[in-house]
N, C-alpha and C positions, 0 to 999 in steps of 0.2 A: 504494500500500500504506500503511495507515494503522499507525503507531507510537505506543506510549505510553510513557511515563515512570513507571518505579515509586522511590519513595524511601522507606526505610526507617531506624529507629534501635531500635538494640539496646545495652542494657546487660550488660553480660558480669558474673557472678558470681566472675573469679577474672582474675588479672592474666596480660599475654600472659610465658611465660619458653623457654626454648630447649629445653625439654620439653615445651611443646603448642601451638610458634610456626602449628605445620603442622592445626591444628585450626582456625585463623583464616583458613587459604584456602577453607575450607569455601564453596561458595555457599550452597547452598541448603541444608542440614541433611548427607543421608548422600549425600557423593556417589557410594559405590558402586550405589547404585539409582535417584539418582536425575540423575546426569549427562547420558547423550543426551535423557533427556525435558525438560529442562530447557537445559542449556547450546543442543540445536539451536532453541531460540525465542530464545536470544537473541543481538542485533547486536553489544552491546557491553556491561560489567558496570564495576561499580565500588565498593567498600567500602571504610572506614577505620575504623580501631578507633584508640581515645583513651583514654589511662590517666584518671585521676580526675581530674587537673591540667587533664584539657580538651587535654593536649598528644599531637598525631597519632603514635603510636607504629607503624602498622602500615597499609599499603595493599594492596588486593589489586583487579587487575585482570583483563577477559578483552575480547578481540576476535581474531577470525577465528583460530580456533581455539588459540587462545595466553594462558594464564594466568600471572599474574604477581602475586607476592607477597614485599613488600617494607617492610623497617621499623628501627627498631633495638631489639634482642631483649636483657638483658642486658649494655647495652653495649659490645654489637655488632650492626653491619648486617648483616643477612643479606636475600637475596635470590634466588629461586625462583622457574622459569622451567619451565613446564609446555608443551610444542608436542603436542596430540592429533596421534594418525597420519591419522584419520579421522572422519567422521562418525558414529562408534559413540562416542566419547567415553570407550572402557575404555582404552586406550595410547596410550602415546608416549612421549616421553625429556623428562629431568628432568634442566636442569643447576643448578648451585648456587652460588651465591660466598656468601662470608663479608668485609667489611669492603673489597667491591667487587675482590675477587680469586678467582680461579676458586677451588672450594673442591671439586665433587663431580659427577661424571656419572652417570645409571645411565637404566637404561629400565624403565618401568612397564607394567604388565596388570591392568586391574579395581581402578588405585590402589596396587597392591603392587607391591614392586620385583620384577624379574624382569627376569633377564640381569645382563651385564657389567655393575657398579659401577666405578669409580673414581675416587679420593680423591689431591688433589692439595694439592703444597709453596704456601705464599706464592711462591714463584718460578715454578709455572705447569708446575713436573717433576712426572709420576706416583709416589706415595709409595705407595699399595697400588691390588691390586683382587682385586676378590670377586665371584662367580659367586652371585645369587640365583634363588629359584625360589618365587613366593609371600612373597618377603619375608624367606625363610630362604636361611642359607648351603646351597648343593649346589653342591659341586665345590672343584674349587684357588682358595684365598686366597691373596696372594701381596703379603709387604711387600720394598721396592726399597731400596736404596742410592739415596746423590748421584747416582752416576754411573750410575745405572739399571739394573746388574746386580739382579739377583734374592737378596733377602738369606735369604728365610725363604720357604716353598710347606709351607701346611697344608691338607691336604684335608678335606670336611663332607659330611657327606649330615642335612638336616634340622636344622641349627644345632649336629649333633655333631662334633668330630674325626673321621674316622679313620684308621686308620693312624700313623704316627710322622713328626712333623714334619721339612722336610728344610731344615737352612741351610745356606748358604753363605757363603766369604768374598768380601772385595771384585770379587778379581779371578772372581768366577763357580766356582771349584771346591769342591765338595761338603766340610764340614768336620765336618759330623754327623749321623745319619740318627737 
């Protein structure tokens, strides 16, 4: 089977910041249309992006079905780790650190989030999670204590409340609905 090498350079019009880090995992342009026809031709990928300085601020990688993108954003390291489920290239799970510590889990469909979220301490304990569907909150959000009791459970349909939020104290008993 015969392989070829493509290398390319791109000049970006606007600097990488922690508001469009995730624009720079891009491969190919939009990858919601154009992921399986794209990612299944290829073996293994590879980009870097360089601030003006010429200094390498951003990497992003892919091989066997595994995407990874990595850099310092603002300083801070962030680091994103895409595992497709399948060879359709629309899902799979997305986990996250920030400054090489777990920072976020959630699971993707078509690029948008979809399903269980969660958002984690520098110490590696769950601090919330959130139930998306498209990207948007549907269902119970729910931020945690230290000690992982449940502090606060507000329900969404569509990135709105509904209902009345319910917290809790430390020890788990309801103290306001």
């Amino acid at each position: 089977e015969d392989k070829s090498r493509m290398v390319s350079k791109t000049l970006l019009k606007k600097s990488v910041n922690l508001k469009n880090v995730f624009d720079f995992i891009d491969l190919t342009g939009d990858l919601n249309s154009s992921s399986k026809k794209n990612l299944a031709k290829v073996e293994n990928y590879k980009a870097m992006a360089y601030n003006e300085d010429q200094k390498l601020i951003f990497t992003t990688t892919y091989k066997n079905k595994k995407l990874i993108g990595e850099g310092q954003v603002d300083g801070t390291f962030m680091k994103l780790i895409y595992i497709f489920e399948d060879e359709s290239f629309d899902k799979g799970n997305v986990t996250m650190y920030r400054n090489n510590a777990l920072f976020a889990t959630l699971k993707a469909k078509k690029f948008l989030q979809d399903g269980e979220m969660k958002i984690y301490n520098s110490s590696g304990k769950v601090i919330s999670t959130f139930v998306l569907k498209n990207s948007k909150l549907n269902g119970p959000s729910k931020i945690y204590y230290d000690n992982g009791n449940v502090m606060i459970i507000i329900n969404f349909k569509d990135d709105e409340p509904i209902g009345e939020a319910i917290f809790y104290d430390e020890d788990g008993k309801v103290v306001e609905e």
